[in-house]
GUTORFI-622666 format. One record per residue (C-alpha): residue in one letter; x, y, z. Coordinates in pm, 1 decimal, always signed. Example, Ala and Ser with C-alpha at 12.3 -4.5 7.8 and 13.67 -1.06 7.14 Angstrom:
2
[A,[+1230.0,-450.0,+780.0]],
[S,[+1367.0,-106.0,+714.0]],
//
This chain:
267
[X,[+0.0,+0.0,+0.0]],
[X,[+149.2,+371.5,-106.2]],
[X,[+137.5,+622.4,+134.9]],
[X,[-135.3,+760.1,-0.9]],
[X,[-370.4,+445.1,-1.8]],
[X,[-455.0,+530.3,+396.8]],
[X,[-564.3,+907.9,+374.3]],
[X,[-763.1,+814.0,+80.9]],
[X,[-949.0,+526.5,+273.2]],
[X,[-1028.0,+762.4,+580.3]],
[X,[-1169.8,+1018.7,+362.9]],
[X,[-1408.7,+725.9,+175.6]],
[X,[-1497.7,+621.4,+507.4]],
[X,[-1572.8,+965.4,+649.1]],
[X,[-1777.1,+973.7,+337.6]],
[X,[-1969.7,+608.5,+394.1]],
[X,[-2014.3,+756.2,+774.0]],
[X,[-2172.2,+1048.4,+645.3]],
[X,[-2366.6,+949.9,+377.5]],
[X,[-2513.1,+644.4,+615.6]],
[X,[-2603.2,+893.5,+925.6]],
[X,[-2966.9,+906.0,+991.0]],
[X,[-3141.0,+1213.0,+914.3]],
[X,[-3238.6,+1465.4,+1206.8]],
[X,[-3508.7,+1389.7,+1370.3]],
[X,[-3805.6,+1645.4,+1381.3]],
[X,[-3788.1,+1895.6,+1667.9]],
[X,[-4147.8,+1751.8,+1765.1]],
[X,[-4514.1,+1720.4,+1622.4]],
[X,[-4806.4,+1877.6,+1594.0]],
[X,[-5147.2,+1727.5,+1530.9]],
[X,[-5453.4,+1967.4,+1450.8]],
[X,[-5777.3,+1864.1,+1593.2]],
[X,[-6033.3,+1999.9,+1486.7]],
[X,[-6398.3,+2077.1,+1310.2]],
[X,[-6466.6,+2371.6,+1007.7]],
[X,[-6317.9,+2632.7,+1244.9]],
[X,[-6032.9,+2482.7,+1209.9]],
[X,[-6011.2,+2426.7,+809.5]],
[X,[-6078.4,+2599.8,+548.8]],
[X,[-6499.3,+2715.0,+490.3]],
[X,[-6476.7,+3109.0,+504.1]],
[X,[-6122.2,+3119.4,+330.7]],
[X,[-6259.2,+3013.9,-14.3]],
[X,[-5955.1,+2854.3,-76.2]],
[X,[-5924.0,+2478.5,-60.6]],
[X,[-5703.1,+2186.4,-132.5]],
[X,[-5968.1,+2037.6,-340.7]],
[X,[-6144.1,+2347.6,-526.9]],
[X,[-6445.9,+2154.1,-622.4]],
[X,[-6521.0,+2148.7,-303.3]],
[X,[-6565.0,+1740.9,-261.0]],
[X,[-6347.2,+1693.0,+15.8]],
[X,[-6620.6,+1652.2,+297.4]],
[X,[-6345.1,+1749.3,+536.4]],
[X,[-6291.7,+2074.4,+315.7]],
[X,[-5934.9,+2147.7,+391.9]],
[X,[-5700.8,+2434.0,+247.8]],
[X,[-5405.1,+2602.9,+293.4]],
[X,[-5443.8,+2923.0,+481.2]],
[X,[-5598.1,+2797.3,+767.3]],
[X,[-5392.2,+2876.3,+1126.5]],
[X,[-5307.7,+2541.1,+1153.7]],
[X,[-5154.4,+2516.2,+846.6]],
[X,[-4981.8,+2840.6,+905.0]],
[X,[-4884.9,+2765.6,+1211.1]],
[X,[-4682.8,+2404.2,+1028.7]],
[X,[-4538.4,+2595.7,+744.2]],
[X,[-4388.3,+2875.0,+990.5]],
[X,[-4232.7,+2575.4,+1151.6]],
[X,[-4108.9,+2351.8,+912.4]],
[X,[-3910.4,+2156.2,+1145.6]],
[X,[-4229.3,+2037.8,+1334.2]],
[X,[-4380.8,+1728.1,+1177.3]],
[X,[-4751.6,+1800.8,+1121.9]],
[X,[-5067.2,+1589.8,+1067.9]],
[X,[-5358.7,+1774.0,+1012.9]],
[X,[-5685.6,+1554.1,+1157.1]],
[X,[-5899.1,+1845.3,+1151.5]],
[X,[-6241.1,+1807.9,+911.7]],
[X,[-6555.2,+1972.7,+870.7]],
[X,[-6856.2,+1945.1,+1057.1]],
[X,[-6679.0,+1675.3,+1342.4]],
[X,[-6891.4,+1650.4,+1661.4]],
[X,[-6695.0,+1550.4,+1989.2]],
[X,[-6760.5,+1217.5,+1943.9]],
[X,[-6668.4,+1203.1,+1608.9]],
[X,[-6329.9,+1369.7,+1667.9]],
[X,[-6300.3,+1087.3,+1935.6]],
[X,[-6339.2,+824.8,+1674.2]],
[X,[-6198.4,+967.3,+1412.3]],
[X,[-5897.6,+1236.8,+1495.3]],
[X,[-5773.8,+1099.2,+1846.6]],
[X,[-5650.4,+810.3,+1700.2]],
[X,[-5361.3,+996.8,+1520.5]],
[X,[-5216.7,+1113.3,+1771.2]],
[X,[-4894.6,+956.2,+1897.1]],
[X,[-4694.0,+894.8,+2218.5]],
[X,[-4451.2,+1165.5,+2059.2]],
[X,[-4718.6,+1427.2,+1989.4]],
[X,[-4549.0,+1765.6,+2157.8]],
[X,[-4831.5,+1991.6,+2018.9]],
[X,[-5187.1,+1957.3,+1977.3]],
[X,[-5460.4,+2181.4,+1904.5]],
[X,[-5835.5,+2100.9,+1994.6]],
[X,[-6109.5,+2341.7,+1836.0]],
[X,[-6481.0,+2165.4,+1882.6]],
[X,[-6833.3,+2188.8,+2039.5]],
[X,[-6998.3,+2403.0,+1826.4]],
[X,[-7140.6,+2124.8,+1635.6]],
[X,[-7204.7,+1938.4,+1910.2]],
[X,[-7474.7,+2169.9,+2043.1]],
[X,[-7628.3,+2244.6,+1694.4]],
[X,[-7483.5,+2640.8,+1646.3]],
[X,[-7519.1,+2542.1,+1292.9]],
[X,[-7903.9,+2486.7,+1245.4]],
[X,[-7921.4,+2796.3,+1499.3]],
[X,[-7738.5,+3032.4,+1270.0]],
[X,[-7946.4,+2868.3,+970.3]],
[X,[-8294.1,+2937.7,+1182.2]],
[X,[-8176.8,+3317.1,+1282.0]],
[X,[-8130.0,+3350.0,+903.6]],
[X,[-8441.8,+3258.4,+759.9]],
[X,[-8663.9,+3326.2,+1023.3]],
[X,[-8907.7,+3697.3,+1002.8]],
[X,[-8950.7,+3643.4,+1428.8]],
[X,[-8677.4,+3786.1,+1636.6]],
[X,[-8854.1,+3550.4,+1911.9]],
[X,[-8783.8,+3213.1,+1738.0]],
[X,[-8425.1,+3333.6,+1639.7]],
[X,[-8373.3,+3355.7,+2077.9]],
[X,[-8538.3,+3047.7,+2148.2]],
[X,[-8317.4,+2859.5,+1954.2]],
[X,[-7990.9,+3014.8,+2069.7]],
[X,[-8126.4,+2895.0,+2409.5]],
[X,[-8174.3,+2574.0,+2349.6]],
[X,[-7842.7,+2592.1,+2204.0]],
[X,[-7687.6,+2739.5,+2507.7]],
[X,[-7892.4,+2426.4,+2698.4]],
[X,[-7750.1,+2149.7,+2559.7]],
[X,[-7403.5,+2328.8,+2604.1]],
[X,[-7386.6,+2314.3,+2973.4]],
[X,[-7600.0,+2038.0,+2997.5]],
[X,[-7479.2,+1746.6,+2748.7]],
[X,[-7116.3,+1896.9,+2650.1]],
[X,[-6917.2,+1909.9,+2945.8]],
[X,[-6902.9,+1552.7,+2984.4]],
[X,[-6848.1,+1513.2,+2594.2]],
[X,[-6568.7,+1743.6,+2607.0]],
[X,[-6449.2,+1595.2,+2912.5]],
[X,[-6410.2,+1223.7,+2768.9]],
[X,[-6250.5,+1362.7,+2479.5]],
[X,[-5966.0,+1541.7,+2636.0]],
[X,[-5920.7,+1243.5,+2894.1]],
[X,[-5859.8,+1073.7,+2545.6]],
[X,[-5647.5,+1316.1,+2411.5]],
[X,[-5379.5,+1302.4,+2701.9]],
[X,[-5408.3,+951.9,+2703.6]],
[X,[-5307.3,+933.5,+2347.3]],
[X,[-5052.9,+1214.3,+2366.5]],
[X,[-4914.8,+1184.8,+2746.1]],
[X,[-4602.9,+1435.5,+2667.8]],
[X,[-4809.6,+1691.1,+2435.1]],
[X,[-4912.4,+2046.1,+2484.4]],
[X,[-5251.4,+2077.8,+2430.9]],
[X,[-5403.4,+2408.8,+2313.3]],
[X,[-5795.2,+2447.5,+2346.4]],
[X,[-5920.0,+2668.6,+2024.0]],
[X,[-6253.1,+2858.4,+2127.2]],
[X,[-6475.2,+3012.3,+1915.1]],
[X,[-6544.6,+3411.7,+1872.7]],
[X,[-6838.8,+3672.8,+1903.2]],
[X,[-6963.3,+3747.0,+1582.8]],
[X,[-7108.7,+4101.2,+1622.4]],
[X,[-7057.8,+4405.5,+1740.4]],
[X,[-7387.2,+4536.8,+1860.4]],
[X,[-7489.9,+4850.3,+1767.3]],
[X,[-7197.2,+4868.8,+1502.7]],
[X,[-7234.4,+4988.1,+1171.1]],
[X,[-7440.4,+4703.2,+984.0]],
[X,[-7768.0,+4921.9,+1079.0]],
[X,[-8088.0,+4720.3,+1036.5]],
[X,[-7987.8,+4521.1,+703.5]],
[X,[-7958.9,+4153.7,+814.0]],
[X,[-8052.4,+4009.8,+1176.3]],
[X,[-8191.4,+4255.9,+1467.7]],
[X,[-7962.5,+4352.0,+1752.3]],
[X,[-8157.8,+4149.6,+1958.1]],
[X,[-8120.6,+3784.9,+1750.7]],
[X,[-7692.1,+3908.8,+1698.3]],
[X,[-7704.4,+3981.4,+2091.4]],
[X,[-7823.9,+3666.8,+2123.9]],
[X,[-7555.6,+3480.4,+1847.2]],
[X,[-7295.9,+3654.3,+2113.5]],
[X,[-7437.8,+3524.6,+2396.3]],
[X,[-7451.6,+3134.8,+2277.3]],
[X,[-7051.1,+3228.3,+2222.1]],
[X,[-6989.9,+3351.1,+2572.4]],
[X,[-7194.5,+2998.8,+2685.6]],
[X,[-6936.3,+2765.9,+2446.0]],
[X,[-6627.6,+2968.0,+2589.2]],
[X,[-6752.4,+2912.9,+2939.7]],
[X,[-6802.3,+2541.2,+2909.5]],
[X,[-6524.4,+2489.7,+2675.6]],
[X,[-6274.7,+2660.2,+2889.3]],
[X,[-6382.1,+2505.1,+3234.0]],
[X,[-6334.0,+2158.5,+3087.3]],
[X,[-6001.2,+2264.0,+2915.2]],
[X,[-5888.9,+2376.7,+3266.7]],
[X,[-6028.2,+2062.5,+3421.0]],
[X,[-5729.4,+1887.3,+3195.1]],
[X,[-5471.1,+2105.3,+3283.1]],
[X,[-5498.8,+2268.1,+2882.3]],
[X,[-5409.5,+2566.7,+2784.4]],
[X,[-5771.6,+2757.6,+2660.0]],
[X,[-5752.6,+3042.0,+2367.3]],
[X,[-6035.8,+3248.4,+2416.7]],
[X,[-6074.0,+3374.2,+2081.6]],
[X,[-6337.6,+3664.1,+2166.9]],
[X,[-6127.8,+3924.3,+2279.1]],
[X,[-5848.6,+3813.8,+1975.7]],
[X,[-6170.1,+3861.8,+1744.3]],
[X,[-6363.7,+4167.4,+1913.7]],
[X,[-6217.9,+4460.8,+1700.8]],
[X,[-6271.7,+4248.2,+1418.5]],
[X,[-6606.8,+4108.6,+1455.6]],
[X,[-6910.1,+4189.7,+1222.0]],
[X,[-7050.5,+4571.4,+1215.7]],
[X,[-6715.8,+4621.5,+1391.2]],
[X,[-6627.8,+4888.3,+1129.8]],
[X,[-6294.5,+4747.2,+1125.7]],
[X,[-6171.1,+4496.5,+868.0]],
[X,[-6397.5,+4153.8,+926.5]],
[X,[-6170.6,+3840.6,+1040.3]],
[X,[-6548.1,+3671.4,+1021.8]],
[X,[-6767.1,+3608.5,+685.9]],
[X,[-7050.6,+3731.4,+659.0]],
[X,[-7395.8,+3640.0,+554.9]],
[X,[-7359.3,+3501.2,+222.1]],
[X,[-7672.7,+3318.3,+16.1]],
[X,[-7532.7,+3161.9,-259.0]],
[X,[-7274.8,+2995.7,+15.9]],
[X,[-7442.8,+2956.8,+348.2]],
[X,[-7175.8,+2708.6,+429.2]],
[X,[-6861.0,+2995.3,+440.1]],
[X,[-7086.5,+3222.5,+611.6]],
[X,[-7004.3,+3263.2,+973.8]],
[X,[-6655.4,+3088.4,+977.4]],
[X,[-6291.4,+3276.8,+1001.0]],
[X,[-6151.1,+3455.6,+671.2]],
[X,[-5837.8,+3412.4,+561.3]],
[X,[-5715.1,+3682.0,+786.6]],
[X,[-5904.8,+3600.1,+1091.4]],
[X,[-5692.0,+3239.5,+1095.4]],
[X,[-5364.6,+3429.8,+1013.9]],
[X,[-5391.9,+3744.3,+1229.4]],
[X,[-5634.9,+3628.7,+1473.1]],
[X,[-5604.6,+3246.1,+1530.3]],
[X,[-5242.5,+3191.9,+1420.3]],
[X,[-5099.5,+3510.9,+1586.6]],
[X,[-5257.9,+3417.0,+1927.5]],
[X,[-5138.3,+3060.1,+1898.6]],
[X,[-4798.8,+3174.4,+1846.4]],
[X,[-4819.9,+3388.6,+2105.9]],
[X,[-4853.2,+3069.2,+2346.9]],
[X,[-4634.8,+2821.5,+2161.0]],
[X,[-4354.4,+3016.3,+2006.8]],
//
């Protein structure tokens, strides 16, 4: 063997060492639970643009935000349209992992039926029957989904024992006596659309501190920015042709509401 036979094996094996070193391991992962708050209706963008995915996913939604500003996170996005509680139990909890470090949680609206509410105060001439159904709304909230919500967390820190677990609430939508004057619902059916919100962020929030989670009380986030706020709208309005964006985050209310608060608690 020359003298130079030994440098040039060191420097192949260096090489073979390098080349055969395991890539870095992700600095953690994130898993996005979730229901259409947390995807994409009211951002009229979407993965699928005909609009077939039933979970109706897209790309500027905070989660998704929140993944691509932190590429080094591994991300799975469970999150789908529409999910009840119990659905998210059956469906979403399962993908979470031992080493889950970050999970958000954004449900209950569904669960007590805000949808058909909103629908009712929209086509509905009585102001009356608009209220009653907010209260029934507001009904099943503190009387069926505590212990919905509660089984669900349990579930989620069972699945992800290590993670940090972020509770997503839901905001106001009006600001009474703003500027949308009498076109649309009465102050008194919006008041009442606020109130059912205040009722989900108590429940939701009591439960999340019953499981040692962090809550994000999206109301004051969303206040300035509510509808008739006379400020820009982080919230869709009434729309007739697509009753199913109405009501839900825009584009900017995930990325200067939802995903600027979030990053305020996680980094």
């Amino acid at each position: 063997m020359t003298r130079f036979a030994l440098p040039a094996l060191l420097a192949a094996a260096v090489s073979a060492t390098v080349l055969a070193a395991p890539a870095s391991a992700a600095a953690g992962k994130y898993v996005a639970l979730g229901d259409s708050y947390a995807v994409a209706p009211g951002t009229y963008t979407y993965d699928d643009p005909s609009e077939q995915d039933p979970c109706r996913r897209g790309p500027l939604t905070y989660p998704r935000l929140w993944a691509a500003a932190h590429p080094d996170v591994a991300f799975t996005e469970a999150s789908c349209s529409g999910a009840t509680a119990q659905e998210m139990l059956a469906q979403q909890v399962p993908q979470l992992t031992a080493d889950t470090t970050l999970v958000t949680v954004q449900v209950g609206g569904n669960d007590v039926g805000f949808v058909a509410v909103l629908q009712n105060c929209i086509l509905t001439l009585d102001d009356q029957d608009c209220i009653d159904g907010v209260e029934q709304a507001k009904a099943a909230a503190t009387g069926v989904l505590p212990a919905a919500l509660g089984q669900l967390y349990g579930a989620v820190r069972a699945a992800a024992p290590s993670a940090r677990v972020v509770v997503v609430g839901y905001p106001r939508l009006y600001t009474i006596g703003g500027d949308c004057g009498i076109i649309g619902l009465s102050d008194r059916e919006r008041t009442a659309l606020n109130s059912a919100a205040d009722t989900l962020a108590d429940v939701i929030s009591t439960q999340a501190g019953a499981a040692g989670f962090t809550y994000l009380d999206a109301r004051p986030v969303f206040d300035p920015h509510t509808l008739c706020s006379g400020n820009d709208e982080w919230v869709t309005t009434l729309e007739w042709e697509k009753l199913n964006e109405s009501y839900h985050p825009n584009a900017a209310g995930h990325r200067d509401g939802y995903l600027a608060a979030l990053t305020a608690l996680t980094g």
